[in-house]
C-alpha positions as CSV (number, residue, x, y, z in Angstrom):
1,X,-16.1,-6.3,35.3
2,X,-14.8,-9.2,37.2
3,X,-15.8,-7.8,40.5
4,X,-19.5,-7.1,39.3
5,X,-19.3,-11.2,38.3
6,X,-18.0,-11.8,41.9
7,X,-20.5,-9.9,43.5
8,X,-23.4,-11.6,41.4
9,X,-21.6,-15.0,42.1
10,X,-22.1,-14.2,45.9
11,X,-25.9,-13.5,45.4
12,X,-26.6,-16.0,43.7
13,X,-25.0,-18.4,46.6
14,X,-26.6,-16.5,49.2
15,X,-30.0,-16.7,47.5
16,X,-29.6,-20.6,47.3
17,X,-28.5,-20.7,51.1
18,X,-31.1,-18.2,52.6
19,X,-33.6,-20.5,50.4
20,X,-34.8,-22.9,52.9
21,X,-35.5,-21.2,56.1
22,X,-37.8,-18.8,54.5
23,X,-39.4,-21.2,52.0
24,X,-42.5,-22.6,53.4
25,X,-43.7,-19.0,55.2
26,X,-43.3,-17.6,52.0
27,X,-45.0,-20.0,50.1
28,X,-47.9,-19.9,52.4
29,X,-47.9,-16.0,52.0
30,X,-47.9,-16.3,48.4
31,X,-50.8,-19.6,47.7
32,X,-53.1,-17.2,50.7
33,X,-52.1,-14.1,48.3
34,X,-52.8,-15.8,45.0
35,X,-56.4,-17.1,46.4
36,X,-57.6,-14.0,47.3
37,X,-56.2,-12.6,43.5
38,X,-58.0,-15.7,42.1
39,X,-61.1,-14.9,44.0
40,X,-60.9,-11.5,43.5
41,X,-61.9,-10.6,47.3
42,X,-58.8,-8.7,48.4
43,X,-59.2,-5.2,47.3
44,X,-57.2,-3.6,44.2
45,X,-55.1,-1.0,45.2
46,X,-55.2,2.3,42.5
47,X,-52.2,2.6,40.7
C-alpha cells in the first residue's frame, strides 16, 4: 500500500511541474474546442 501512495505522491508532483510549460497551448486548445461545442459548428462524432 505504501508504494501505490508513493507512486501517486510522484504524480501528483509531476503533474504540478509539467503544469506550466503546457498551460497556455492547452488552454487555447480547450477555449477554441469549447466555442465550437458552444456554437455547435464542429461536427458530433457517433458514439
Amino acid at each position: 500500500m505504501v508504494g501505490l501512495e508513493s507512486s501517486m505522491d510522484l504524480a501528483e508532483s509531476a503533474k504540478k511541474v509539467k503544469k506550466p510549460d503546457v498551460a497556455d497551448a492547452e488552454r487555447e486548445r480547450q477555449k477554441k474546442f469549447y466555442e465550437q461545442l458552444r456554437s455547435r459548428s464542429a461536427p458530433v462524432p457517433e458514439a
